[in-house]
Phi, psi and omega in degrees: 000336183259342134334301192258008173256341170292323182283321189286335173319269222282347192267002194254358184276126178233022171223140147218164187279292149295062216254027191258326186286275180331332198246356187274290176335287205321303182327301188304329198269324185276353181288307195305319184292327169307290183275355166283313152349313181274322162306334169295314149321306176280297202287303210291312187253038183037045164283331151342310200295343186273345181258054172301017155237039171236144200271115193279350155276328161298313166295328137316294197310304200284358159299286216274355166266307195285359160307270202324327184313275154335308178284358185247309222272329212269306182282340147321292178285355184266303172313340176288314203251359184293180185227050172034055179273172166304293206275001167276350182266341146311317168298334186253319180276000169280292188286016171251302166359279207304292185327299195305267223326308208297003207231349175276309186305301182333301197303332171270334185263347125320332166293327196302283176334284148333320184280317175303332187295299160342293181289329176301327197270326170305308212280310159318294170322324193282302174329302161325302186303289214283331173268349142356317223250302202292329175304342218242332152312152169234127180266135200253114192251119185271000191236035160244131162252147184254126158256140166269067211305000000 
């Protein structure tokens, strides 16, 4: 939501000089709103589930860190270069908002991530342990005969 109130912010501005900070935002805030939007869409409607090879906590993390990135660099040049309008100043404190959520949201799809890594990698170990452990039986079969020359 605070994406798309920093974008509905920056699209009501309607002269600028310098547009290049401005036209850098607008990009990052309607990108960040499309693709968290489309992630949202899928995790909501459990679609994700349907795609398992793709690692999907990993794709959050690097979505809510290339946010957070984006939105402190995008709100950086706009806060530098605005010309102390309403909706640019509105527009640059909806985007440090966005950032913080979006640095919080990191802090979490990292934690996520790191426990799924964990169990993948236990879960990985364990298989390995069993079948390993299953190579190494010998089944004793009576209708194999070992000749001996």
């Amino acid at each position: 939501l605070l994406a798309l109130t920093a974008f509905i912010c920056i699209e009501t501005i309607m002269e600028c000089s310098p547009c290049e900070g401005l036209y850098f935002f607008e990009f990052v805030s309607c990108s960040a709103l499309v693709v968290t939007g489309a992630l949202l869409l899928l995790f909501s409607l459990n679609l994700h589930t349907r795609i398992p090879q793709i690692n999907w906590n990993l794709t959050d993390l690097v979505n809510t860190g290339l946010s957070t990135f984006f939105f402190f660099i995008a709100s950086v040049v706009l806060a530098a270069l605005n010309h102390k309008t309403g909706a640019e100043i509105a527009a640059v404190v909806f985007g440090f908002l966005a950032m913080a959520v979006y640095a919080v949201n990191t802090f979490l799809a990292v934690k996520k991530w790191r426990v799924s890594s964990r169990q993948q990698s236990s879960r990985q170990s364990s298989d390995y342990m069993r079948a390993r452990t299953e190579s190494r039986e010998v089944v004793h079969r009576p209708e194999i005969q070992r000749l001996d020359a």
